[in-house]
C-alpha positions in Angstrom: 11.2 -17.6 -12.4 9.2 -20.6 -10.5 6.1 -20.1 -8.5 4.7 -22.5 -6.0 2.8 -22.1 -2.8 2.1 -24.4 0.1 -0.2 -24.7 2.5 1.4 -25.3 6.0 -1.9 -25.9 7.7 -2.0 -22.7 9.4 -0.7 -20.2 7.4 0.5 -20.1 3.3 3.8 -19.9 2.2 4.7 -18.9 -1.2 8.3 -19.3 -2.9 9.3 -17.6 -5.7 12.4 -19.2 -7.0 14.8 -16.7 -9.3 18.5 -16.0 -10.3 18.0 -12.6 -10.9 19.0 -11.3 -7.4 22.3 -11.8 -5.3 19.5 -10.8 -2.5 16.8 -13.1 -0.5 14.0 -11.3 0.6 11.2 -12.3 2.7 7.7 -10.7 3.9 5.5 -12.1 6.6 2.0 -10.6 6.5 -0.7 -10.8 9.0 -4.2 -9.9 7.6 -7.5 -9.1 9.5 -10.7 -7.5 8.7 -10.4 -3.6 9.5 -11.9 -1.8 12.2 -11.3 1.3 12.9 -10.3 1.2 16.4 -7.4 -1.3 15.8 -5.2 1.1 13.2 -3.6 2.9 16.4 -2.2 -0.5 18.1 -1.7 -2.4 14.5 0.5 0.7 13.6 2.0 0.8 16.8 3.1 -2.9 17.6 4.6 -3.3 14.0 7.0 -0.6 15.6 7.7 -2.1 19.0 8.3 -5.4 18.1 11.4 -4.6 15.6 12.6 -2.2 18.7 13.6 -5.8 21.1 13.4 -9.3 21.5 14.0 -11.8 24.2 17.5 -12.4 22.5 18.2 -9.3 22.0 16.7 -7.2 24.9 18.4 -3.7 23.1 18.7 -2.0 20.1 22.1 -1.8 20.3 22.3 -5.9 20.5 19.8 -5.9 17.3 22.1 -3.6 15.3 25.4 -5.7 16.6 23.3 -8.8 14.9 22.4 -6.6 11.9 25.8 -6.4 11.4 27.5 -9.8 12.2 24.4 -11.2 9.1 25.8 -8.7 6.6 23.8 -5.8 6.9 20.6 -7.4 6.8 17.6 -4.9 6.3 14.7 -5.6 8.5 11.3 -3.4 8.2 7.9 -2.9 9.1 4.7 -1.3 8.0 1.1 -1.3 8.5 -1.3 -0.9 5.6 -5.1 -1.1 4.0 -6.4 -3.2 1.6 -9.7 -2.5 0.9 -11.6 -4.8 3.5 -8.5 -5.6 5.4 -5.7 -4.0 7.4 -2.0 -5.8 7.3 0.5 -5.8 9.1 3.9 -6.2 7.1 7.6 -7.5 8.4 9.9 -7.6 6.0 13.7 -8.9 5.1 16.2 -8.6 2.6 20.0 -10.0 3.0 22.5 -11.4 0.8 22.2 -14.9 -0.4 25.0 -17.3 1.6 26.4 -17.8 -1.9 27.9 -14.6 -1.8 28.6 -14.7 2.2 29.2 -17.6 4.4 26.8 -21.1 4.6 24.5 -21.1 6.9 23.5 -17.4 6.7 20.0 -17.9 4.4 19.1 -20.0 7.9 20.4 -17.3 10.8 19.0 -14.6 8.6 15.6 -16.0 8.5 15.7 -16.9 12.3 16.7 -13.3 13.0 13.4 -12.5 11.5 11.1 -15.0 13.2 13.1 -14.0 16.3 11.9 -10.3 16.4 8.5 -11.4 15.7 7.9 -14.6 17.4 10.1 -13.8 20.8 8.9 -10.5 21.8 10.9 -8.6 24.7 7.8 -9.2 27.2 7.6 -9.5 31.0 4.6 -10.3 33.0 2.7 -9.6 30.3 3.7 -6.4 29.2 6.1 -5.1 26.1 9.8 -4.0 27.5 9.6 0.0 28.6 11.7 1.4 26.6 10.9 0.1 22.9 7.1 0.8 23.9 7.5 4.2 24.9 10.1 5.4 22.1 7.5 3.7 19.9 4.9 5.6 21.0 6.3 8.9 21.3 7.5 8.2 17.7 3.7 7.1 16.5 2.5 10.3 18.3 4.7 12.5 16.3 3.6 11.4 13.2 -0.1 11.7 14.1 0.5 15.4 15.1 2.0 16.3 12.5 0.2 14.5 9.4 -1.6 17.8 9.1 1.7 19.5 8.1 2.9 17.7 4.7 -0.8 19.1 2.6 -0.4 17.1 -0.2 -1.4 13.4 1.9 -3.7 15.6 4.5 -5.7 16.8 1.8 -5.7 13.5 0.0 -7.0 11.8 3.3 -9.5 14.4 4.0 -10.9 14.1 0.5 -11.8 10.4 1.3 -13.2 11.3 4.9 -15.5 14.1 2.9 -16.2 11.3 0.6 -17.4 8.4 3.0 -16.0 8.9 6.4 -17.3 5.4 7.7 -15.5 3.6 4.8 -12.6 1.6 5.1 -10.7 4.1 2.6 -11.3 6.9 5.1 -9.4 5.4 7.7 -5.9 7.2 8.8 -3.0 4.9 8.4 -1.0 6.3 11.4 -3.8 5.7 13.8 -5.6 8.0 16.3 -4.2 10.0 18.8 -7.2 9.3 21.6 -6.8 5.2 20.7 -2.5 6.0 21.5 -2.8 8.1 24.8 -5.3 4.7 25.9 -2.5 2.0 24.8 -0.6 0.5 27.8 1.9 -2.2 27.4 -0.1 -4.9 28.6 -2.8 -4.0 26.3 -0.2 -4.2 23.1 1.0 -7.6 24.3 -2.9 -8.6 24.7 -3.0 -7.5 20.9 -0.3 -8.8 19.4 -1.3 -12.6 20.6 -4.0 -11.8 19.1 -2.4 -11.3 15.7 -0.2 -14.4 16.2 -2.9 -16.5 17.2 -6.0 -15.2 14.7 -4.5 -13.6 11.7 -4.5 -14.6 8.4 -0.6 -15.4 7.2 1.2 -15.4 4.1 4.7 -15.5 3.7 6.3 -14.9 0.8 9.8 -15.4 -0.2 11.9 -14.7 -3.1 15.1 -15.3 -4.5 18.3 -17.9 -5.7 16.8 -20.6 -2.7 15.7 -24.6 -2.8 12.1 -24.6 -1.6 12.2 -28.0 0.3 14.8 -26.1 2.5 12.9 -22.7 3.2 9.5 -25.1 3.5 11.1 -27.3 6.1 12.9 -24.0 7.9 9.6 -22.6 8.2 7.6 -25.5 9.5 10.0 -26.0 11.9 10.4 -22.9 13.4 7.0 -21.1 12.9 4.5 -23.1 14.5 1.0 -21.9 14.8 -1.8 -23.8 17.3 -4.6 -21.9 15.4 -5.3 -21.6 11.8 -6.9 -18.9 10.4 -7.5 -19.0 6.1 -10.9 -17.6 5.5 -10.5 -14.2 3.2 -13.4 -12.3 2.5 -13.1 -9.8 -0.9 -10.8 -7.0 -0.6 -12.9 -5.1 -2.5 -15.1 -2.2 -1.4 -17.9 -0.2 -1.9 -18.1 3.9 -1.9 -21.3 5.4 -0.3 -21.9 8.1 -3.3 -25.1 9.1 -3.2 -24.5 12.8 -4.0 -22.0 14.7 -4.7 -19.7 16.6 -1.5 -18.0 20.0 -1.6 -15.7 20.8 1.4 -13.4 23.9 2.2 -11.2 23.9 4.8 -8.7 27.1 5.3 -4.7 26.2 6.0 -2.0 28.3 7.0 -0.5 27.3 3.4 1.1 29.4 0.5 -0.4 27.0 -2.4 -4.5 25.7 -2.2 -4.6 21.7 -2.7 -7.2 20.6 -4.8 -8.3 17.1 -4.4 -11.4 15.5 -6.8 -12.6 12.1 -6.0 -14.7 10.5 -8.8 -16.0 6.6 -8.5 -16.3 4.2 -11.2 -19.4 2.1 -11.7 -17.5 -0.8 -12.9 -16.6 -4.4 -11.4 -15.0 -5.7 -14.7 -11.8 -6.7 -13.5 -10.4 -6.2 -17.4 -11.4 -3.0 -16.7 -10.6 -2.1 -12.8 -6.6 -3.9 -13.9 -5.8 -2.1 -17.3 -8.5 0.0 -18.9 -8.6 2.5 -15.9 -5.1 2.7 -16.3 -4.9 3.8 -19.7 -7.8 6.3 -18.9 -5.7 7.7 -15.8 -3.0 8.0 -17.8 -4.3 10.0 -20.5 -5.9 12.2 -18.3 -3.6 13.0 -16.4 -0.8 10.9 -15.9 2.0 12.3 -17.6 3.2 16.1 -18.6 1.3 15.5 -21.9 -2.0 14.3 -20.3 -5.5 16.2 -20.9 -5.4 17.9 -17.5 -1.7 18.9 -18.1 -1.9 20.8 -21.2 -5.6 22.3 -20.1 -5.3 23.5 -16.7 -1.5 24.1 -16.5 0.0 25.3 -20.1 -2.8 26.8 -22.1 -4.5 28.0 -19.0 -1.9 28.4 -16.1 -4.2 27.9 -13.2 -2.3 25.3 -11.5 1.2 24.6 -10.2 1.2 20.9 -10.7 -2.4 18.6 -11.5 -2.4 14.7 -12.2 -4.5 11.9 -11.8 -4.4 8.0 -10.3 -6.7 5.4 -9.6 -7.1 3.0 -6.6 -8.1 -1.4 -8.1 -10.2 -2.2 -4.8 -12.1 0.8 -4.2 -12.5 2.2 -8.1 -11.7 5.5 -7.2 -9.9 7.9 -9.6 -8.0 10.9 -7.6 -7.8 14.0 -9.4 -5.1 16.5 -7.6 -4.0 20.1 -8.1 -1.8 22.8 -6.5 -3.6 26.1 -7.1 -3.8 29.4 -5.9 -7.6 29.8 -4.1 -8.9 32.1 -6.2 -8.8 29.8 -9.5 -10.4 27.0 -7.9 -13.6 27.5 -9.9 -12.3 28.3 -13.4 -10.0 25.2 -12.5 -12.6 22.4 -11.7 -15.0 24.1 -14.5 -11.8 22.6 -17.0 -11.4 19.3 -15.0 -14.7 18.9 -16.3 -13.8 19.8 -19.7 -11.2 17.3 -19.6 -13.4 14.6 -18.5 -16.2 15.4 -20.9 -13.2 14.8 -23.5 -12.2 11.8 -22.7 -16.0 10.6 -22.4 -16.8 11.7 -25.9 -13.3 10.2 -27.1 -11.3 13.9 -27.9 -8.0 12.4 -27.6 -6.0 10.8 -30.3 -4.7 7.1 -31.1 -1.2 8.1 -30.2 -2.5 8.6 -26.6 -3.5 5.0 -26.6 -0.3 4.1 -27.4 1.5 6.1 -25.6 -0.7 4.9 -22.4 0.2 1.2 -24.0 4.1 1.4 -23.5 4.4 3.3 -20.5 2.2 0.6 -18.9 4.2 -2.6 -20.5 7.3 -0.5 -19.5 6.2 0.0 -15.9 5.3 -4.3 -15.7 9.3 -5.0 -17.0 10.9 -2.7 -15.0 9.0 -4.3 -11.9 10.7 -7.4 -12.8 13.7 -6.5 -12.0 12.5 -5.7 -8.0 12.3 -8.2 -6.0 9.8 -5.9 -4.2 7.8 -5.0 -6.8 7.3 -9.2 -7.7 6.8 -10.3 -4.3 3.8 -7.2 -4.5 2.4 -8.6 -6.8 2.1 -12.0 -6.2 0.5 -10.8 -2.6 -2.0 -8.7 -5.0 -2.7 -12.3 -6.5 -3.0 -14.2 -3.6 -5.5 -11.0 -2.2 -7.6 -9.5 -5.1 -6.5 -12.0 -8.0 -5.0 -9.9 -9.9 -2.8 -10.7 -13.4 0.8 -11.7 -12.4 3.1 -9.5 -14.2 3.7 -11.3 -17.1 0.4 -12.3 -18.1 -0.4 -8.5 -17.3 2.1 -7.4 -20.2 -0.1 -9.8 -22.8 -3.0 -8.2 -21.7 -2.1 -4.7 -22.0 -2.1 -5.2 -25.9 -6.3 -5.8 -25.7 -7.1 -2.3 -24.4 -8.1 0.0 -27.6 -10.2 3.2 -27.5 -13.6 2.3 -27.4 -12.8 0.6 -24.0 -11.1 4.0 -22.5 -14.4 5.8 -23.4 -16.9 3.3 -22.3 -14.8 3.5 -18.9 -15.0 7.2 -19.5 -18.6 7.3 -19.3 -18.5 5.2 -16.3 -16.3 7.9 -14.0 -18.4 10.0 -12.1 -17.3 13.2 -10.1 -18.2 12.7 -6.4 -15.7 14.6 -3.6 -14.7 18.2 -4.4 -12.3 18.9 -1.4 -10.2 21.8 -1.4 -7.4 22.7 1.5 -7.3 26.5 1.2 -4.2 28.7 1.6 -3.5 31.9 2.1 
């Protein structure tokens, strides 16, 4: 597998050149700083713009195209990365070696097509892909509050610091939708063209003067736009918060955000990791055998950690009434793991699930091209550098990070 990127003047392109796939996928992000107000109209143009084009003015000519290029998958998404908000288009088709010549170009061009050619007419976004769009964005924002395990999870972080980044809803707003008119998405979405930050990347069996010279040719940018602040961000956690909130819900979600006081990146990319793990990443974790099997106050309980914000996420499915006796053993738990109650085997275990994890990701060509956009944003270990470095973490690293996790956000959606 080859790595190189190139700078294109106003945007970055990075190839990643591999046999491993009979696939070719590419991903096109656009990267700004985050503002609240914008996650509403981000969320929603990544939508619209897939819905039409100029060439093909209906979704029934886009899925006749789909077809006619082998199936090819096109998709879009918004995310946050710490600091920054992205909007994501990406593509996956079969390499021409296995189809017809010529189809790595059209496939590509299909792509830029959707994105670069927008259905638009005197300044507005086409009727119908707006409005389905929208109705579809305003689904999902009514109804986030129905699938409890992400409501409570987002709600933990808006008890936690509701001004930061983190806190923000990744659907969007339903006051910022009702105010979005189709002139106002087109406004915004030159916006993106014309000011984001860009990186493409592209993966698969491909010669990288031809996907260099296919890109310079038909992506051309008048504005460049390559200054990246840190992704990284800071939780305001000045005391601790406790928040109820009563749901018309058989089973009582639990959510416990603790920070980490830590800006070792050794430490934010693998020690936190093994310390996740052990307490509370697997059916054998700390939390696991505390809280569920010698206890049996919980349904289901684990823990994860986010890199840029430091945040580990304890989460449990209890019945209301055992919330108490249940975050009084959380507690336990962590004490453990602070004074170093858990055994070498845990280390180890923690060890190859981790290196496991990094070599089954090689074999996604989603999963690389991830990471490699994690490198380019936080500089983060590509994967197999990250499988070397795995083999450093030992105990006494776990329970210095240990000492460094402090519980902040007690959040607690209550059923009934």
């Amino acid at each position: 597998m080859k790595y190189k990127k190139y700078d294109l003047d106003k945007y970055n392109l990075h190839i990643i050149n591999t046999d491993r796939f009979k696939k070719i996928s590419v991903m096109i992000n656009f990267k700004r700083k985050i503002k609240k107000e914008d996650m509403t109209i981000r969320r929603l143009l990544s939508d619209t713009l897939l819905e039409s084009s100029m060439k093909y003015p209906s979704r029934r000519l886009i899925d006749m195209e789909v077809e006619d290029l082998y199936g090819i998958s096109i998709t879009s998404n918004t995310f946050t990365s710490g600091n920054y908000d992205i909007l994501s288009f990406k593509s996956t088709f079969l390499n021409e070696e296995f189809t017809e010549e010529g189809m790595n170009k059209k496939s590509i061009l299909f792509l830029l097509e959707l994105l670069l050619n927008p259905d638009v007419k005197n300044n507005s976004f086409n009727e119908y892909g707006f409005n389905l769009s929208k109705r579809i964005l305003k689904n999902e924002i009514n109804t986030f509050k129905d699938y409890p395990p992400n409501y409570s999870y987002q709600r933990m972080l808006e008890v936690m610091d509701k001004k930061n980044p983190i806190a923000y809803r990744g659907c969007g707003y339903l006051k910022d939708l009702n105010k979005i008119t189709r002139q106002d998405l087109y406004k915004y979405y030159k916006s993106v063209i014309e000011e984001d930050i860009i990186d493409i990347v592209v993966i698969g069996n491909i010669a990288d003067k031809d996907i260099v010279s296919l890109f310079k040719e038909n992506f051309v940018r008048v504005n460049s736009n390559k200054t990246s602040d840190s992704h990284f961000i800071k939780l305001n956690t000045k005391k601790i918060k406790e928040k109820t909130e009563k749901s018309h819900i058989n089973q009582s979600r639990l959510v416990i955000g603790c920070t980490v006081d830590t800006t070792d990146m050794f430490e934010i990319q693998y020690v936190l990791n093994f310390y996740s793990f052990i307490l509370g990443g697997s059916g054998d974790s700390l939390l696991f055998k505390t809280v569920r099997e010698q206890n049996s106050l919980c349904y289901h309980i684990s823990s994860s950690y986010n890199v840029i914000s430091n945040l580990v996420t304890i989460r449990a499915g209890i019945d209301a009434k055992n919330k108490d006796k249940t975050i009084k053993l959380i507690n336990e738990c962590m004490n453990k793991m602070k004074n170093g109650d858990f055994s070498d085997s845990d280390i180890e275990k923690a060890r190859m699930i981790y290196k496991n994890s990094c070599i089954e990701m090689l074999d996604s060509e989603a999963s690389i091209m991830n990471n490699y956009i994690s490198h380019e944003y936080l500089n983060t270990d590509l994967l197999l550098d990250r499988i070397k470095k795995i083999d450093e973490v030992d105990k006494n690293m776990v329970i210095d990070i240990a000492n460094k996790v402090k519980l902040n956000t007690i959040y607690m959606l209550e059923g009934e």
